[in-house]
KOLMITOR-965258 format. One line per 4 residues: number of its first residue (from 1); their letters; for each residue x, y, z of N, C-alpha, C. Coordinates in Angstrom, 3 decimals. Layout:
NUM	A	X:Y:Z:X:Y:Z:X:Y:Z | ...
This chain:
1	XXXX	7.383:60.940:-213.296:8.150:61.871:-214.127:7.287:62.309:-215.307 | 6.892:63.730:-215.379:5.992:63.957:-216.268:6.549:64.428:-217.553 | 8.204:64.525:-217.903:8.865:65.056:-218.681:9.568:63.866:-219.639 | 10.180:63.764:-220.610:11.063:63.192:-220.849:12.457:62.931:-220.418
5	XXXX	13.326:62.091:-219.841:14.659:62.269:-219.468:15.639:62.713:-220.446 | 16.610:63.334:-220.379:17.398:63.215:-221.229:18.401:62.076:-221.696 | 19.344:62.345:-222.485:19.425:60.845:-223.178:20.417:60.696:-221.895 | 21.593:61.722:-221.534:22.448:61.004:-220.431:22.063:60.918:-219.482
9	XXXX	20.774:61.142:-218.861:19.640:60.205:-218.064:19.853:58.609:-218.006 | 18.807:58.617:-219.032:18.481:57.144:-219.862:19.580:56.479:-220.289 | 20.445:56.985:-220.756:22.234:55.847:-221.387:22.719:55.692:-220.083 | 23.107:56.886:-218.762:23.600:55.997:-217.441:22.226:55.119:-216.671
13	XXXX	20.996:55.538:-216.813:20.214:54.184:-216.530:20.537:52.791:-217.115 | 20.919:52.557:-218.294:20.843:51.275:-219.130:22.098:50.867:-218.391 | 23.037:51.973:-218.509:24.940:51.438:-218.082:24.540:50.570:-216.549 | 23.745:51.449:-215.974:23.522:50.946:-214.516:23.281:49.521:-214.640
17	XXXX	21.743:49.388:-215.519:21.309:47.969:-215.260:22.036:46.877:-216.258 | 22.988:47.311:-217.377:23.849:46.022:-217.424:24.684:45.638:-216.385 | 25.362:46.826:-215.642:26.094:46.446:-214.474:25.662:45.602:-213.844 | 24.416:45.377:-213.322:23.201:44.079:-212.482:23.377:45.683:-211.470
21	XXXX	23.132:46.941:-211.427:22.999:47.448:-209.947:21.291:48.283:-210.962 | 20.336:48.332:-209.868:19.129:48.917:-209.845:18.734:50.396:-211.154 | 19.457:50.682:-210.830:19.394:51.936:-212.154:18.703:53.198:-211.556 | 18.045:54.002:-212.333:17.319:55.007:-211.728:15.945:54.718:-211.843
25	XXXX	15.203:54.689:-210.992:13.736:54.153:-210.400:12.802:55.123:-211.327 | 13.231:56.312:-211.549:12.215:57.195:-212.088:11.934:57.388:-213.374 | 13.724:57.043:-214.162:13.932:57.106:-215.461:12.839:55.412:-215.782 | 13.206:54.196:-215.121:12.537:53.129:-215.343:11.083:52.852:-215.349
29	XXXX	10.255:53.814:-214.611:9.274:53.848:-214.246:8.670:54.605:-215.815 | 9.547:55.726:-216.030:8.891:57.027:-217.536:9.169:55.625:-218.353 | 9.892:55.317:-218.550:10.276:54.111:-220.035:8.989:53.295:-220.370 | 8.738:52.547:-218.772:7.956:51.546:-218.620:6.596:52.137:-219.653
33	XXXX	6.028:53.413:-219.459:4.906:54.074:-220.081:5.246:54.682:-221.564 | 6.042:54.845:-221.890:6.706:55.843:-222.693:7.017:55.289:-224.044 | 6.098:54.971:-225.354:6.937:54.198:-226.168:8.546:54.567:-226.910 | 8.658:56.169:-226.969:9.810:56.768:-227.408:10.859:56.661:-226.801
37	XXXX	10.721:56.704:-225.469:11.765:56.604:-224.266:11.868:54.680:-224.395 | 11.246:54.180:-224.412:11.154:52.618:-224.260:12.318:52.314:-225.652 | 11.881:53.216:-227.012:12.992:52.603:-228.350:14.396:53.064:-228.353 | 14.362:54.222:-227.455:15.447:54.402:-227.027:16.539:53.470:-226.535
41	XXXX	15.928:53.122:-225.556:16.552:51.964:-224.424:16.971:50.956:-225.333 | 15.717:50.639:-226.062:15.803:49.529:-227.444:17.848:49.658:-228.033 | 17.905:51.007:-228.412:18.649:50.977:-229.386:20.006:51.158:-228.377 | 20.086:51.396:-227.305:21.601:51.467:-226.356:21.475:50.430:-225.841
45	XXXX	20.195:49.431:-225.799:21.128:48.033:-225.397:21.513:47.406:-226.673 | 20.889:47.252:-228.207:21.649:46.851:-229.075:22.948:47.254:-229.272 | 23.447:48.547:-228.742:24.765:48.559:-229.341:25.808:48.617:-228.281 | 25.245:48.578:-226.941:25.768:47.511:-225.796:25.761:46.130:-226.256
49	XXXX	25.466:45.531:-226.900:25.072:44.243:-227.847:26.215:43.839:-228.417 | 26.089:44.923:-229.744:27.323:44.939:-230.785:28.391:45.083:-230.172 | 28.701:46.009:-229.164:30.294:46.586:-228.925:30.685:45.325:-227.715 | 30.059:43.872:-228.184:30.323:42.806:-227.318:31.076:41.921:-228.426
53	XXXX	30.930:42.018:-229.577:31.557:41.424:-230.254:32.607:41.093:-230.450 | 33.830:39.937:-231.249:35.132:39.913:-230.402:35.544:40.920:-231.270 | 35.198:41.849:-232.657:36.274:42.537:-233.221:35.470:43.167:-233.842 | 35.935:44.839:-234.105:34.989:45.523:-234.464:34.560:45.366:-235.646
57	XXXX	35.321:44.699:-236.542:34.683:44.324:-238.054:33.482:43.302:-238.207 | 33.509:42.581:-236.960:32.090:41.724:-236.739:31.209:42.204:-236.900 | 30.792:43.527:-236.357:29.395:44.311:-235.946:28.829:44.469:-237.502 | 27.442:44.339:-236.960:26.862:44.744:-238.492:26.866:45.874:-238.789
61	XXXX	26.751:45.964:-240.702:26.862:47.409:-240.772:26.104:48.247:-240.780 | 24.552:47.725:-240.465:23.463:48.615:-240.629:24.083:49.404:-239.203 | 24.305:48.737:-237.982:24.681:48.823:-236.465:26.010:50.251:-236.690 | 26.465:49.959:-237.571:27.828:50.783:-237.970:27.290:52.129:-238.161
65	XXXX	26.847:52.038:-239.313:26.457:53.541:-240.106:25.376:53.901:-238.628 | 24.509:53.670:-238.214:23.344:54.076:-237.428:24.273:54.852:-235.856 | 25.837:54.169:-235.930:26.090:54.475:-234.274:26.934:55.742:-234.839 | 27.403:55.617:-236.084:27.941:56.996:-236.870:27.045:58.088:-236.628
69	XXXX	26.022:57.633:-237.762:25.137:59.219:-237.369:24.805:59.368:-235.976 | 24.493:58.316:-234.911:23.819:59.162:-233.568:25.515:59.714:-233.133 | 26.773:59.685:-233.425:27.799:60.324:-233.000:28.350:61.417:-233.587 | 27.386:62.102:-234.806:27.643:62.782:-235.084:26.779:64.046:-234.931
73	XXXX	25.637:62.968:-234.453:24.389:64.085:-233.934:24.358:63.868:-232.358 | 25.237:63.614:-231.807:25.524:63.778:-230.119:26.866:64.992:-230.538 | 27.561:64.821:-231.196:28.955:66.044:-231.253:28.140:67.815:-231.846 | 27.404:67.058:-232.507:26.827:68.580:-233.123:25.905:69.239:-232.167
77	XXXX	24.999:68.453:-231.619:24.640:69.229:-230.397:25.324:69.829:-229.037 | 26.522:69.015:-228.588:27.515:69.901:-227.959:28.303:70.426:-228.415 | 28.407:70.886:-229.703:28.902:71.561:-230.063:30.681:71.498:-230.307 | 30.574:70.340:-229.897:32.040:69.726:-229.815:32.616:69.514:-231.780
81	XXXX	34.481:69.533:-231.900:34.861:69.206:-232.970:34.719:67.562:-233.133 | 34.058:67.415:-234.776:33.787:66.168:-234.778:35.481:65.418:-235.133 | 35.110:63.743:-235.041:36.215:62.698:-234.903:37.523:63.135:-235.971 | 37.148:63.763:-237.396:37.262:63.956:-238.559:38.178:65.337:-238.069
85	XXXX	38.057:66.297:-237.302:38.409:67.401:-237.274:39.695:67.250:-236.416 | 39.573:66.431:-235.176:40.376:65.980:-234.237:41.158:65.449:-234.837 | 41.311:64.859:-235.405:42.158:63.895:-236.760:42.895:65.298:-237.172 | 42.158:65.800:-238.058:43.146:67.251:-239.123:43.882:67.380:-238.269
89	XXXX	43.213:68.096:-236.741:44.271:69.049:-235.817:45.472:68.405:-235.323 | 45.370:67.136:-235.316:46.293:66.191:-234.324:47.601:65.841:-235.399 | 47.361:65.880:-236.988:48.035:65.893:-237.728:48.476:67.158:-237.675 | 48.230:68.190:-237.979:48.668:69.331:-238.241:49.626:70.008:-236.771
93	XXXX	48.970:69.196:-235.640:49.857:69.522:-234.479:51.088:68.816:-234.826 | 51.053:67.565:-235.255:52.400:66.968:-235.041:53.460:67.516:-236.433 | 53.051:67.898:-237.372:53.323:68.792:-238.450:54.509:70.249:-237.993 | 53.779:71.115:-237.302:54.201:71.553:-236.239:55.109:71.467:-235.549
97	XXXX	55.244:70.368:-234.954:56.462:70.421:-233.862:55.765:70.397:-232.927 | 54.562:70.371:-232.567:54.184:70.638:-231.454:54.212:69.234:-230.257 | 54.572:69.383:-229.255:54.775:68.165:-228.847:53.927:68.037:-227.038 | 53.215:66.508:-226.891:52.284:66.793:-225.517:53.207:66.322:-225.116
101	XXXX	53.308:66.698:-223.391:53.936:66.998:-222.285:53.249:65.935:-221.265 | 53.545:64.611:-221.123:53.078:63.207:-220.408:52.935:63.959:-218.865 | 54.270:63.970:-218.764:54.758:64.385:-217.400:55.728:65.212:-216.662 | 55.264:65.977:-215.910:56.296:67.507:-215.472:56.539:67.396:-213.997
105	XXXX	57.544:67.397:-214.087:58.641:68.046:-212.679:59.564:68.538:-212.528 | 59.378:68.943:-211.199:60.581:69.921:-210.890:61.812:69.962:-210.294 | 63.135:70.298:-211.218:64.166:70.055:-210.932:64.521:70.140:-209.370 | 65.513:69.080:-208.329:65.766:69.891:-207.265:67.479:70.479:-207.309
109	XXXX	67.548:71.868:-206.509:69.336:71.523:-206.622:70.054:71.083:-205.708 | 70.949:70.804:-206.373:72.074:69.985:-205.730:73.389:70.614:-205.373 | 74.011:71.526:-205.968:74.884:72.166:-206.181:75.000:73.557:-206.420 | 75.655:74.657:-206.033:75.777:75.774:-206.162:76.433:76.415:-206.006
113	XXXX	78.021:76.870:-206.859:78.865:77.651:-206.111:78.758:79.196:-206.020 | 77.756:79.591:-206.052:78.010:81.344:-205.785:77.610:81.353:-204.510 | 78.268:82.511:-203.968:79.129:83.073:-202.616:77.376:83.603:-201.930 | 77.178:83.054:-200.797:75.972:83.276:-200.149:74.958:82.675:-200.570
117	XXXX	74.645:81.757:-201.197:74.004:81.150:-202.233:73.810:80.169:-201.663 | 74.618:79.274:-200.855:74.781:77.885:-200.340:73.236:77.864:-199.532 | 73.090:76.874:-199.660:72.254:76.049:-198.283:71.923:75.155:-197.913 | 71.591:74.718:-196.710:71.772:73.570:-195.693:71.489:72.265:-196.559
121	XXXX	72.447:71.348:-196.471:72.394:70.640:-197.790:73.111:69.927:-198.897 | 73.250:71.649:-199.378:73.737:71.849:-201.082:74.928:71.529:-200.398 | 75.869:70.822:-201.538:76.840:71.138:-201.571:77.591:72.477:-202.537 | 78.795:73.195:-201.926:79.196:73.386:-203.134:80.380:74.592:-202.686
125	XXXX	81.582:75.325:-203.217:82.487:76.140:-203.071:82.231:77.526:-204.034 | 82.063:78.169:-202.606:81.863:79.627:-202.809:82.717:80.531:-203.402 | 83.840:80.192:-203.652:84.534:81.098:-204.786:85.002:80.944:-206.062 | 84.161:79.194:-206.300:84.253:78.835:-207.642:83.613:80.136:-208.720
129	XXXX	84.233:80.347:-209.491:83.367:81.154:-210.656:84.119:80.852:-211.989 | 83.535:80.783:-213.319:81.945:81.628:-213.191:80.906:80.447:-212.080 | 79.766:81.290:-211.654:78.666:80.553:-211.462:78.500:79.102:-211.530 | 78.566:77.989:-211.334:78.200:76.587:-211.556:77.104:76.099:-210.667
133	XXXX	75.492:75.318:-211.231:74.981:75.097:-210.708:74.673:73.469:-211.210 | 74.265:72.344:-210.567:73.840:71.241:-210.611:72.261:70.803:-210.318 | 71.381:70.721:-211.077:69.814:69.772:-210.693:69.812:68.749:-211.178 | 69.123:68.086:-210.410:68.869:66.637:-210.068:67.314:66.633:-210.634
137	XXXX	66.714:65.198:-211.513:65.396:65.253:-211.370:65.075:63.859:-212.101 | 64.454:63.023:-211.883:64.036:61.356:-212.260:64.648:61.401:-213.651 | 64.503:62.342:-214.467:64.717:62.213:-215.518:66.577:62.499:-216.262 | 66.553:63.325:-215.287:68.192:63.411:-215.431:68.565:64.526:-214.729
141	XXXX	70.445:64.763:-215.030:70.447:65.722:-214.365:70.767:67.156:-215.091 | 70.635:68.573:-214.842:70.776:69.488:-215.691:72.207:70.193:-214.805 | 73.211:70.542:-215.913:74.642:71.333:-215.529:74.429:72.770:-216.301 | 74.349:73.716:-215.171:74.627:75.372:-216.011:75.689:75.865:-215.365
145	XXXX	76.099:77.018:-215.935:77.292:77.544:-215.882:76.870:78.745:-216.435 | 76.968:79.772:-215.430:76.718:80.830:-215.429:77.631:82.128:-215.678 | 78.165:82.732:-216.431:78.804:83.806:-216.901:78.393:85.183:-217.173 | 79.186:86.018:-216.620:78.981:87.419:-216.809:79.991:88.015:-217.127
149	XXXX	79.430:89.119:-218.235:80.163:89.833:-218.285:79.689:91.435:-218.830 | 79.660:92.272:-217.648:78.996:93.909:-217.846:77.705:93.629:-217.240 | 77.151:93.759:-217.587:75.568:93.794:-217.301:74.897:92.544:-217.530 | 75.694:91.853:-218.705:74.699:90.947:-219.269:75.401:89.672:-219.127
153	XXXX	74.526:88.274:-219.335:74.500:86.780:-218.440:74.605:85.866:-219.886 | 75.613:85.078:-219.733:75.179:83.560:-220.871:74.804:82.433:-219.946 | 73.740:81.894:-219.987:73.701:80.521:-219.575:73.839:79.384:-220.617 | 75.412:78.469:-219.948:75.393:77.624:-221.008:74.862:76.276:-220.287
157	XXXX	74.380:75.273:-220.538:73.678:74.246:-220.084:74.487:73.150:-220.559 | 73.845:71.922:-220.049:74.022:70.296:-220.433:72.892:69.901:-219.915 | 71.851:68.718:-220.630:71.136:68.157:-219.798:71.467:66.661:-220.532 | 71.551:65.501:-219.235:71.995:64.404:-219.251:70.780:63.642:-218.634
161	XXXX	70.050:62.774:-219.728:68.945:62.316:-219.289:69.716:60.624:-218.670 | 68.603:60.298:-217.498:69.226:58.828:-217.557:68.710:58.002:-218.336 | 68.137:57.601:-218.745:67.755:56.668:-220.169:67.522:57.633:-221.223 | 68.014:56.890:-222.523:67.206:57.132:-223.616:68.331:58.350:-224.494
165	XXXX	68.186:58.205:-225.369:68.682:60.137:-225.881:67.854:60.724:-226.409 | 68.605:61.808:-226.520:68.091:63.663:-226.472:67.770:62.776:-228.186 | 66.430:63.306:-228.754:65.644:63.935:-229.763:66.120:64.845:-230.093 | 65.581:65.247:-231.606:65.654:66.366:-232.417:64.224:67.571:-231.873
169	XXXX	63.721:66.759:-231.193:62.174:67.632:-230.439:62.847:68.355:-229.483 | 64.241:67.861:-228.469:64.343:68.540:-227.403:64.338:69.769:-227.482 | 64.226:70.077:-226.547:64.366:72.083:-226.580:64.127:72.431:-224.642 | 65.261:73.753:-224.942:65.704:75.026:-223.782:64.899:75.210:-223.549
173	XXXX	63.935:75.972:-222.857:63.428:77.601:-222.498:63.841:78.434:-221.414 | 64.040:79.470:-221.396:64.419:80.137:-220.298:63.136:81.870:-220.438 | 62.658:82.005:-219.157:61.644:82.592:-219.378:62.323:83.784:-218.379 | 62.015:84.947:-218.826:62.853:86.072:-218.494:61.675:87.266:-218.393
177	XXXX	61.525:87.746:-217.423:60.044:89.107:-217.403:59.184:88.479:-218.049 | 58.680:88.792:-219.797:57.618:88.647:-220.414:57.873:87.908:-221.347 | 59.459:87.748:-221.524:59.802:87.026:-222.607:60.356:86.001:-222.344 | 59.922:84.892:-223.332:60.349:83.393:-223.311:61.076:82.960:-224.299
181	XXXX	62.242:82.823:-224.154:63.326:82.729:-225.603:63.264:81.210:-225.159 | 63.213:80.426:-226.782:63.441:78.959:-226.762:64.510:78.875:-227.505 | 65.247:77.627:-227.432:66.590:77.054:-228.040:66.646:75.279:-228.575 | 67.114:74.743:-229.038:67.166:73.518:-229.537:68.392:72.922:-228.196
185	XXXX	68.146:71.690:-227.980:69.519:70.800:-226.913:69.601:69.714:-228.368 | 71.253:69.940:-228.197:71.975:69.160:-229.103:71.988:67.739:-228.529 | 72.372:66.801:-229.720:72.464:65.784:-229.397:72.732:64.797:-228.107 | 74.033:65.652:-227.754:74.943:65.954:-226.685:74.083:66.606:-225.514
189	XXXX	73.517:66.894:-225.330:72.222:68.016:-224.175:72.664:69.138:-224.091 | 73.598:69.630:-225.336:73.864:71.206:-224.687:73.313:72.138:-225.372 | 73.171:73.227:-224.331:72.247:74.213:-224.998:72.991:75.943:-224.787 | 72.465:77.034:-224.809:72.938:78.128:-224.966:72.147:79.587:-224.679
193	XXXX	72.127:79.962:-223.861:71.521:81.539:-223.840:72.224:82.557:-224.103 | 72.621:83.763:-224.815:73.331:84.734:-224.654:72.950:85.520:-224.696 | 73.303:86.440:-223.435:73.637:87.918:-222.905:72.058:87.857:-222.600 | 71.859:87.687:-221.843:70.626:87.882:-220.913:70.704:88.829:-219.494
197	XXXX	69.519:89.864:-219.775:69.726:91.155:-218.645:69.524:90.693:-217.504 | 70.257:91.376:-216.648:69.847:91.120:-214.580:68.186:90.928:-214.634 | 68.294:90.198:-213.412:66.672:90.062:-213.520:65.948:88.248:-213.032 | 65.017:87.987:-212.828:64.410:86.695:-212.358:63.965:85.615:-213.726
201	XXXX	64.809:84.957:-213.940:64.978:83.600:-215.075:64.114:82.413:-214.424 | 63.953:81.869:-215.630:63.144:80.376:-215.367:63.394:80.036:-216.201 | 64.128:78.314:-216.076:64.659:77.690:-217.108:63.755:76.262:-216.695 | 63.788:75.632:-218.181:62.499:74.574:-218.427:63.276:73.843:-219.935
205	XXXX	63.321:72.394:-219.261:63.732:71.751:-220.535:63.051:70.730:-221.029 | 62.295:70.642:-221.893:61.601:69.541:-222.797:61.965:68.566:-223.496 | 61.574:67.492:-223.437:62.153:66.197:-224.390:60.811:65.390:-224.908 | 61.090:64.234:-225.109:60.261:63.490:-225.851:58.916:62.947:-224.139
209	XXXX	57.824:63.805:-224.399:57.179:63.314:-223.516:57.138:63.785:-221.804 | 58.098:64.419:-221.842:58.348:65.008:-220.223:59.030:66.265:-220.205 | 59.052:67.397:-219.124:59.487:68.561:-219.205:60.023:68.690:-218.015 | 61.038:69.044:-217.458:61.670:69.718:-216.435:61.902:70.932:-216.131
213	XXXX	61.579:71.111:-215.196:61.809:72.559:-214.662:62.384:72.939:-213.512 | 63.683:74.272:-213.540:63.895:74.665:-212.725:63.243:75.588:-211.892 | 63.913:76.128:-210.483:63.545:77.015:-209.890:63.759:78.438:-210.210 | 63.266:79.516:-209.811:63.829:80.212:-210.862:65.312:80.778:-210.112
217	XXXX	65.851:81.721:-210.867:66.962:82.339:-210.350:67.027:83.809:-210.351 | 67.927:84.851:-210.012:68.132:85.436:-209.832:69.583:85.447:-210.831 | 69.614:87.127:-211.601:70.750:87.297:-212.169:70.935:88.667:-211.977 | 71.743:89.166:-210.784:71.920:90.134:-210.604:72.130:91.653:-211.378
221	XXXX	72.263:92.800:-211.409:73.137:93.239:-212.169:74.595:93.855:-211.363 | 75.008:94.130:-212.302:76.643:94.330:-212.010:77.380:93.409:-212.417 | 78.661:93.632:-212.561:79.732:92.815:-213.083:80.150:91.647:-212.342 | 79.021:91.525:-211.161:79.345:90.228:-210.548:78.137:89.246:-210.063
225	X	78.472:87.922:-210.211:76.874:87.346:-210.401:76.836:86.117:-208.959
């Protein structure tokens, strides 16, 4: 090797040979000659060394400050936000409201009483109205109830989680053409859309950590849904 390796070369060579497996033959061979490449190695098995210690306050601090700066001069060369920045944002996200999403799935249904609507399956009575639909999903189940009147649609909801209760984080969405109107779920899981035009809906409900989603629907127009 007539070049230098790069460092994530040389750091998965070292990872290799603490493992006890062979490493890379070529990177080992440049080291062997190489005094720069050789202090290298020097300094990622010391702090393979240190990060053996039983608690991080053990490590020395020369070992401390030295693994600081090479992590701040590994972030600045990729160009990545440093530890310090990730920090601000992660505060300022939760500041926000903003909330991460563990795990997502999708509601199935169960129930459906509008007229032609049924299928192999579902249960449900076709001349119930208004609209009543039932989903099912690990997390609970969601009740809408669908109303019309003229042109335009309320969806009123319930969502009934099986463990745990509804947060002050929970929240509606129902996503409509281009627009995505959000809503708060009460204590209680109920929530509220009003007067929403004919047209293809997607409803999506969020809680602490997980999101559900329906399929979408269909809301006809005309005075009958």
């Amino acid at each position: 090797m007539n070049h230098h390796p790069n460092s994530d070369s040389i750091l998965a060579h070292v990872a290799a040979v603490v493992r006890g497996l062979a490493g890379d033959q070529e990177v080992a061979s440049h080291v062997g000659e190489c005094t720069r490449c050789a202090e290298q190695v020097t300094e990622i098995q010391s702090v393979i060394s240190a990060l053996r210690v039983a608690r991080l306050e053990e490590a020395p601090d020369a070992w401390m400050m030295t693994a600081l700066e090479r992590i701040e001069e590994l972030e600045a060369a990729h160009r990545s936000p440093t530890l310090a920045e990730r920090v601000r944002g992660g505060v300022a996200a939760a500041r926000d409201g903003i909330k991460r999403i563990v795990e997502e799935v999708e509601a199935a249904l169960v129930l459906d009483s509008h007229a032609g609507a049924l299928l192999p399956g579902i249960r449900g009575n076709a001349t119930m109205a208004p609209r009543q639909l039932l989903f099912g999903s690990p997390f609970g189940q969601i009740l809408l109830q669908i109303d019309t009147h003229g042109k335009k649609h309320d969806i009123r909801g319930q969502f009934l989680p099986i463990q745990g209760e509804i947060g002050p984080e929970a929240r509606a969405m129902v996503t409509h053409g281009n627009e995505t109107i959000e809503v708060s779920i009460s204590s209680t899981g109920e929530f509220f859309f009003a007067e929403l035009t004919s047209g293809r809906v997607r409803l999506r409900v969020e809680a602490a950590g997980y999101a559900v989603t329906l399929a979408p629907m269909n809301l006809p127009p005309g005075a009958e849904i």
